[in-house]
C-alpha positions in Angstrom: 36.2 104.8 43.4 39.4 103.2 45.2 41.1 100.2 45.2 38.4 98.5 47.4 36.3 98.4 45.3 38.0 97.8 42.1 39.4 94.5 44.0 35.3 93.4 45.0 34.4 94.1 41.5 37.3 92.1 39.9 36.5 88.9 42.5 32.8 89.4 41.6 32.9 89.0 37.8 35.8 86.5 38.2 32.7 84.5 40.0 30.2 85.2 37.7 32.2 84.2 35.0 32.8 80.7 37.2 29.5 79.9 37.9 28.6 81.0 34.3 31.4 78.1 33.0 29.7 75.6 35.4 26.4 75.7 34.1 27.8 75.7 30.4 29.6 72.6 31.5 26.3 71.1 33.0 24.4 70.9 29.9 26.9 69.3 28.1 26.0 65.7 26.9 29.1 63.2 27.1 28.0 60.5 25.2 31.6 58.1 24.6 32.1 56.9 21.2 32.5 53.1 22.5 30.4 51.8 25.3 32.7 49.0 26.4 35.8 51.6 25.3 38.3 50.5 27.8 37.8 46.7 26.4 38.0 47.5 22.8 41.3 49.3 24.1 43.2 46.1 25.3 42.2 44.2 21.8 43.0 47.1 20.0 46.4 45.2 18.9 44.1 42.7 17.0 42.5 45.9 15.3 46.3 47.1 14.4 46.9 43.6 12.4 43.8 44.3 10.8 44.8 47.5 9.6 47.8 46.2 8.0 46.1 43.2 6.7 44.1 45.5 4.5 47.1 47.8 3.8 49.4 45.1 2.1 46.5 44.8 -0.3 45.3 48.0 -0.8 45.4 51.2 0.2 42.3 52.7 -1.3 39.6 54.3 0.3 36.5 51.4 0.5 33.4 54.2 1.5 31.9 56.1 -1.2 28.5 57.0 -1.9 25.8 57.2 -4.4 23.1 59.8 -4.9 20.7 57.5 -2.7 23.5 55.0 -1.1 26.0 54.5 1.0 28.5 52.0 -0.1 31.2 49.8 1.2 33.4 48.2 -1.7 35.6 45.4 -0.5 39.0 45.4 -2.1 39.6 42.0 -4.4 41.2 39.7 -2.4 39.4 40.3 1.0 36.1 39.1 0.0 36.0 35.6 -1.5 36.0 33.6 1.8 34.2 36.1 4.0 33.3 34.4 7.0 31.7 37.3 9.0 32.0 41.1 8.9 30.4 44.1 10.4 30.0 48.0 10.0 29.7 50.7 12.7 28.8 54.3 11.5 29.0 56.4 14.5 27.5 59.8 14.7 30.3 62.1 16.5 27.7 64.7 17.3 25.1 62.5 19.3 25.2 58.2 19.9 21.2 58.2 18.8 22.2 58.6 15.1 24.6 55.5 15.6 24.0 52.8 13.0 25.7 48.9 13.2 24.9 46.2 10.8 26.8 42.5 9.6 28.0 42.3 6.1 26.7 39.0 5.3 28.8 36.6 2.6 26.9 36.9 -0.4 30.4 36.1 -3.0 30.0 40.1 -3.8 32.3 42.9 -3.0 29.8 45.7 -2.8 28.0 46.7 0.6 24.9 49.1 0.4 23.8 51.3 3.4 20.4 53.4 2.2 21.0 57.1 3.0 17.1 57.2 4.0 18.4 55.6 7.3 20.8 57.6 8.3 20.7 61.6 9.4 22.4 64.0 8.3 25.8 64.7 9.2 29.5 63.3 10.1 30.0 59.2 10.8 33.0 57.8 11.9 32.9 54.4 9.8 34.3 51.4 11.2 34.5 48.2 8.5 35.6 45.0 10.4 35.4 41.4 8.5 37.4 38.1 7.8 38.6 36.8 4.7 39.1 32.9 5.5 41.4 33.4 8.1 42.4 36.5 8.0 40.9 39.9 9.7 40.6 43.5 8.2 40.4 46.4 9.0 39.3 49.7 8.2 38.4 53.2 9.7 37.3 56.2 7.5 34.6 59.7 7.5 32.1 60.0 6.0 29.8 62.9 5.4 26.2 62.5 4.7 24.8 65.1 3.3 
């Protein structure tokens, strides 16, 4: 065999390989995290005060879960005037297992998400609500199991 055709067989698994990538790359879902993502982008200094709201308080995580619940536990403090509030688990693996609900003001601390509606897997939880006039803040993983 000579160089020839070392040099067609080189360029012809080198395309192979290409046009092998390509259709890897055309299955692929891209679903983003955030539909509006470029907008929650420019607020995202609001989000930031948030965060530090909630840290000068406490720095505890606020997700943990029971053997048939989810639960949200508002740290003391950030609860007693809540005006509004709302909760974002977002599937990373597919935006159909997405789940968004308002934490109503009820005087309690304690928020309960049934595991029966939720799949399996890893959520990216985002915990939003205001205290009188103050917002908080806070993003954490959880893993459903």
């Amino acid at each position: 065999m000579n160089w020839g055709h070392k040099i067609a067989i080189v360029i012809g698994v080198f395309l192979a390989g290409m046009l092998g990538m390509v259709y890897v790359a055309s299955i692929q879902t891209n679903d983003m995290v955030d539909d509006n993502y470029y907008q929650k982008e420019l607020e995202y200094q609001q989000i930031i005060d948030a965060q530090n709201n909630l840290a000068a308080i406490s720095t505890d995580n606020i997700m943990s879960q029971t053997m048939f619940d989810v639960v949200i536990t508002l740290p003391l403090g950030t609860f007693e005037q809540l005006v509004k509030g709302h909760v974002e688990l977002l599937k990373s693996d597919t935006k159909s297992g997405d789940v968004q609900m308002d934490i109503k003001p009820d005087g309690y601390n304690r928020r309960t998400i049934p595991k029966s509606t939720l799949a399996k897997g890893t959520y990216k939880a985002r915990v939003r609500w205001t205290n009188g006039d103050k917002e908080f803040y806070k993003e954490e993983t959880v893993m459903i199991q």
